[in-house]
N, C-alpha and C positions, 0 to 999 in steps of 0.2 A: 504494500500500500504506500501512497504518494503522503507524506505528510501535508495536512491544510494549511499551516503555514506557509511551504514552502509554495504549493498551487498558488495563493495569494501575492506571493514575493514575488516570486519569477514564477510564471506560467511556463515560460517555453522550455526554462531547463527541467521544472516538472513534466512536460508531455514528454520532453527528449528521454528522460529517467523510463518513463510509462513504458512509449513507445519502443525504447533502446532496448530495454531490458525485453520486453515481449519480442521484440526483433531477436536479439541474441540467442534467447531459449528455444525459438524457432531454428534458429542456426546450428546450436549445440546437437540440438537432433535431427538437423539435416545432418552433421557433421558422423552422429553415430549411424545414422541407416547409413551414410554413406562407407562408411568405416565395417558394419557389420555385411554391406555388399563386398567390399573387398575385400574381409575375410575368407567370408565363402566363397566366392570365386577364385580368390590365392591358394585355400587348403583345396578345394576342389582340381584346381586344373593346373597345379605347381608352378614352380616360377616361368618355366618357357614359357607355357601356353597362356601363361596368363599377363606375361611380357607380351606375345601376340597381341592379345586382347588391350591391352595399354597403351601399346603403338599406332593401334589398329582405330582406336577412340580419340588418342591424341589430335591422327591425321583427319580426321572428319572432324574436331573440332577447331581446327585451323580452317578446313573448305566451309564448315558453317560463319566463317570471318566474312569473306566476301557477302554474302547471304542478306546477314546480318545489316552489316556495312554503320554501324553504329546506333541504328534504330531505335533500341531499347534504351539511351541517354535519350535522343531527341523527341521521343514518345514522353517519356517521362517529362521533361521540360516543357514540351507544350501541352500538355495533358493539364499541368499543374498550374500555365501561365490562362489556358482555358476555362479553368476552375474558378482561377483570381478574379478574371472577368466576368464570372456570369456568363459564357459563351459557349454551350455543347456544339455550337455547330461547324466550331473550330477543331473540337476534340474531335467527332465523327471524321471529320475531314481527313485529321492526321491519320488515323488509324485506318481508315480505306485508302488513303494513298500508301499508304506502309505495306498492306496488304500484297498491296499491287508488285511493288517492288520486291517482297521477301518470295511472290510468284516469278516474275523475268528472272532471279537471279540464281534462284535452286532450278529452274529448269536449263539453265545457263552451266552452273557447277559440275551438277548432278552429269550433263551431257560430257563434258570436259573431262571429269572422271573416270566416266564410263570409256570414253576414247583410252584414256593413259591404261585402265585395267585392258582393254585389249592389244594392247603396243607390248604392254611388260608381262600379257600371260603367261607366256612359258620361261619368262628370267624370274619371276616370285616363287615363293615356293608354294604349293598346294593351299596348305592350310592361311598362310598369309594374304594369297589371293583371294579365298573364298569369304576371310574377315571380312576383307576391305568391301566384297562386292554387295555383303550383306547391311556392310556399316552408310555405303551411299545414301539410302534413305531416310537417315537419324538426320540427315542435313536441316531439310527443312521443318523437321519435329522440333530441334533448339530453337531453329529461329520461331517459329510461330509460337512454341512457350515464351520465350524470352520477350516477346512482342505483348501478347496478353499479361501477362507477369507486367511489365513496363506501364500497361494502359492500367493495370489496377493500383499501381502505386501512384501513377499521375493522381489518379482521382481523390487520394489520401489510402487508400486500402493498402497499407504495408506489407501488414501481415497477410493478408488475403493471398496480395500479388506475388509472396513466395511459397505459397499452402500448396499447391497443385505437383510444380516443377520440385520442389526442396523437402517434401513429407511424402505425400503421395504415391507420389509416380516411385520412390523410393520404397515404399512398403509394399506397393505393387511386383516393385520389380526385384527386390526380395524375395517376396513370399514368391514369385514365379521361377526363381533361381533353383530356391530347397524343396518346392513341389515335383519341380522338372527333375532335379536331382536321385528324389527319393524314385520318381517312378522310371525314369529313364537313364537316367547318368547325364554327366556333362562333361565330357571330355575332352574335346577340342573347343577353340576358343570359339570357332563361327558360332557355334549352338548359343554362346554366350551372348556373341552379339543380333541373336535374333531374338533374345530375350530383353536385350535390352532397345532394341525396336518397338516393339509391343509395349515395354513401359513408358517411352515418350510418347507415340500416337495416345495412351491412356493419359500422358500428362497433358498434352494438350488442350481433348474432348474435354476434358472438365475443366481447364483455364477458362475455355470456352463457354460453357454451363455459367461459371462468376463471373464473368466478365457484363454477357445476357442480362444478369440479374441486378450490377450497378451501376449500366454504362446510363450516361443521360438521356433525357427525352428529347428526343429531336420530332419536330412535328414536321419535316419534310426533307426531301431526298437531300445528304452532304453535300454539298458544289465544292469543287478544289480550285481553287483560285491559282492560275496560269502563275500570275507574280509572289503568292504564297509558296508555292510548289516550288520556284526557283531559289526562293530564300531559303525552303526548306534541305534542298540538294546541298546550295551554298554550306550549309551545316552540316550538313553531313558527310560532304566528301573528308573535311579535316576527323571529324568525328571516327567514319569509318577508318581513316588509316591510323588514327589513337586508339580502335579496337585490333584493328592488325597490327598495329605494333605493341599491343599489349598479347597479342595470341602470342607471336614470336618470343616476347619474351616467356611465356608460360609452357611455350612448348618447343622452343629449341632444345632445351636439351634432353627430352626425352627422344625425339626426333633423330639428334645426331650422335645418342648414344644407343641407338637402336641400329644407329649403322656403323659404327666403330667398334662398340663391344657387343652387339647381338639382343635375342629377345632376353635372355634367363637377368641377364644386368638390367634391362629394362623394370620387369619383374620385381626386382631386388631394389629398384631407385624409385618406383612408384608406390612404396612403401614408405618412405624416407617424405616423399611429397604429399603424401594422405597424412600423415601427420604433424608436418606444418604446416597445412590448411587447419589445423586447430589453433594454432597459432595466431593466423589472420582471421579468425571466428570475430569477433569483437568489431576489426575493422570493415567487414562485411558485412555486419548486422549495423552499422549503427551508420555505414555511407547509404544504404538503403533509405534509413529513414528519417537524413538529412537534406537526402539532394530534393525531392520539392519543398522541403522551408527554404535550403538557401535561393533555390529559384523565385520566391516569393517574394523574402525581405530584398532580394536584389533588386526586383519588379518593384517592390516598393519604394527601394532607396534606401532602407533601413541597414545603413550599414555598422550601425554601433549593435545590435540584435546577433548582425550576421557576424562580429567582431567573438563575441558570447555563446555564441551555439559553436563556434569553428573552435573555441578553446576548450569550451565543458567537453565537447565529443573527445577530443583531442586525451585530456584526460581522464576518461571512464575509458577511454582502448587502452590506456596504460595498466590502469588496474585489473582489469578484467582480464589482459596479454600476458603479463609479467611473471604470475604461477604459471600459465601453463608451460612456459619456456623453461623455468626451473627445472617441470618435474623430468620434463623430456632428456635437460642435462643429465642429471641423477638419476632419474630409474627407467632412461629410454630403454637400453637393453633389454635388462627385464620385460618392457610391457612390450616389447618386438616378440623375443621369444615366447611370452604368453600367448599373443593372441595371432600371429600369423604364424610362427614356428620357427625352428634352430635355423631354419636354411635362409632367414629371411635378417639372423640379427648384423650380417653387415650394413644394413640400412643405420644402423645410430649414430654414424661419425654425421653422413650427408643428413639426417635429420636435425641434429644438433646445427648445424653450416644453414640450412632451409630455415630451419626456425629464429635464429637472429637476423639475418635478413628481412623476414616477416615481420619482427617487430620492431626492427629499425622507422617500419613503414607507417606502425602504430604512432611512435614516436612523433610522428608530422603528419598525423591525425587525418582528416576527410578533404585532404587541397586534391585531390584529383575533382574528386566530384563537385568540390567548389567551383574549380575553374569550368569544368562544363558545363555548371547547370547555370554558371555567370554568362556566355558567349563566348569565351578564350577555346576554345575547340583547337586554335590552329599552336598554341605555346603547346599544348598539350602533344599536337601532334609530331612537331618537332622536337620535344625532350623525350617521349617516347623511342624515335625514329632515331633517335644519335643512342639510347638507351638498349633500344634491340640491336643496333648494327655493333656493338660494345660486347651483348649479349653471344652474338654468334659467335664472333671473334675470340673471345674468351673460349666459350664451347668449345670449338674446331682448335685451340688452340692446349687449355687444361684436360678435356676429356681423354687423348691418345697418352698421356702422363700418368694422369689419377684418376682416370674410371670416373665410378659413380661419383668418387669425391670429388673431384675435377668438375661435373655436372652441376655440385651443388656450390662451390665455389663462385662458379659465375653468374649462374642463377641468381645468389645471394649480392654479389657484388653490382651486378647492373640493377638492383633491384635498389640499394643503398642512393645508389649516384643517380638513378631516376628520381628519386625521393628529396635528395636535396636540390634539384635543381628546379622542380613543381613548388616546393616548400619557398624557396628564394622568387619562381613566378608569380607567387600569392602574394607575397610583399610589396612587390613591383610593380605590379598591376593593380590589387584590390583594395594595398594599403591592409590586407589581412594575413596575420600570424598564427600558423594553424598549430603552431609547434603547442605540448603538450604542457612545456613550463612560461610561455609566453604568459603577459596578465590581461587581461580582459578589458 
């Protein structure tokens, strides 16, 4: 419960508390179904096949980059700036014109893919072939989640807009894993990702269901406005390459350690990376359900408001980051060997390397999504874009040295030097200090 006092004092840090916290809890158990998926499919189909499977997810979530192309920021922005106004019929608009696009560019991808899988059939191997050809479809399932997810948090629905993609579809695709399991086996990795096919078309249908139930009343057909629609591009294009240059960063080096040291390393370093995303739990619950306030007070003008939300967020991810980073130092090992098995505890050194990194990130609090949901789209894009090109280079550079630890290495370092150079943007630009000991 929110003390009355403090609702009274500050309202916004009390909703941010409400909100933050009901965010988080939602994230901690996204984070265990996510975490209890990878179990069972690592004990189930050991580290190869399940490096297959991790490679094979990786690469379709990079071809969902293009797809994408930024959407799910720009949705949310103007979702939220439609809200401000009294205007559904600005919201409808965005989202049929979003539509439209996440349509031209998955049947664009999807085609393109499908060209490369028949060029490189007989140079793949069997089973890696068959992942990929099964994984093409999952393309436009992210995007359309990630589209509805986006329209429900424009609207205020935080939690709502991560209920479907981040719980659901995960207990879905769970409980479809250890069913399929008990009655058939799962042994090679395709089986796995035809399972997890069927859990995203499941995530979506029901995005869709909430979506239906709080989108506004528009009493007549959306019109997209020719000169809206071009400012909307304008946005997007820096937007979409700040999503691809944040894919690159998240997925080079499972990519280029998938072709240097093979699937079983993969296997063994997607372990290491499933749990520094616990890590950044905090940071990703609470940039959720900051970026339409900051889009508002900026709409507003309210820059002493947006001064105070970018510090409190700033330090509730410290608190909330700080143990888990501990525990990972101290008893990573152990909880490796416990819960995925002996063959899996080289992941603790690159877990340890992943998890500072992560909370470097915390440290300089919600400035990404400040500056996007501000209009700076294009600083974004360029600290990103010197950021991954840092990122490969490192990779291609540390992984042929130190393997997985080489992986996490640069991962971790381009991840640092992204951070302070977004953090230094925010100064620069907004006159805001997102850093976590700044004062308010």
């Amino acid at each position: 419960m929110i003390p009355k006092s403090l609702l009274k004092r500050d309202p916004n840090k009390a909703m941010l508390l409400l909100e933050g916290g009901g965010s988080l809890a939602l994230k901690v158990f996204h984070a265990l179904l996510m975490l209890s998926v990878s179990v069972a499919l690592a004990r189930i189909l050991g580290p190869e096949q399940f490096g297959i499977y991790s490679y094979s997810i990786a690469l379709v979530t990079l071809l969902a980059i293009p797809v994408q192309l930024g959407l799910p920021v720009l949705v949310v922005r103007e979702t939220a700036k439609g809200n401000v106004r009294s205007d559904p019929a600005v919201v409808t608009a965005i989202w049929t014109w979003s539509l439209r696009v996440i349509f031209y560019a998955s049947a664009l991808v999807i085609s393109a893919g499908g060209v490369f899988l028949y060029l490189m059939w007989e140079k793949l191997p069997s089973e890696m072939r068959m992942s990929l050809l099964w994984a093409l479809p999952i393309v436009p399932a992210l995007a359309l989640a990630g589209l509805h997810g986006a329209a429900l948090r424009g609207l205020g629905r935080v939690l709502m807009g991560q209920l479907p993609d981040h719980v659901l579809r995960l207990v879905f695709l769970l409980s479809l894993v250890l069913i399929w399991n008990y009655w058939f086996g799962i042994s090679i990795s395709s089986t796995a990702i035809k399972i997890h096919l069927i859990g995203a078309i499941f995530a979506v249908w029901i995005a869709h269901i909430l979506l239906r139930r709080y989108r506004p009343v528009v009493t007549s057909r959306p019109k997209i406005d020719p000169t809206q629609a071009r400012q909307w591009i304008h946005s997007l294009l820096p937007l979409g390459f700040v999503v691809a240059a944040h894919g690159i960063n998240t997925r080079t080096d499972t990519i280029l350690l998938g072709i240097f040291s093979g699937p079983e390393s993969v296997g063994i370093y997607q372990v290491s990376v499933q749990g520094a995303q616990a890590v950044a739990l905090a940071l990703g619950a609470f940039n959720l359900v900051v970026a339409p306030r900051f889009a508002a007070f900026h709409e507003k003008k309210q820059t002493e408001e947006l001064q105070k939300l970018a510090t409190y967020t700033a330090r509730m991810i410290i608190v909330m980051t700080l143990p888990v980073l501990v525990i990972f130092v101290a008893f990573g090992e152990i909880i490796i060997e416990t819960i995925f098995g002996f063959e899996y505890t080289s992941a603790h050194l690159p877990l340890i390397i992943l998890g500072v990194g992560q909370f470097s990130g915390g440290c300089f609090g919600a400035m990404i999504v400040l500056l996007n949901m501000t209009g700076n789209e294009s600083v974004m894009a360029r600290g990103l874009a010197l950021a991954a090109a840092l990122n490969v280079i490192m990779n291609l550079v540390l992984i042929p040295l130190f393997g997985i630890v080489g992986a996490a290495l640069a991962t971790a370092l381009s991840i640092t030097i992204f951070n302070l150079m977004m953090w230094n943007a925010a100064m620069r630009l907004l006159r805001i200090n997102t850093f976590a000991w700044s004062r308010p």
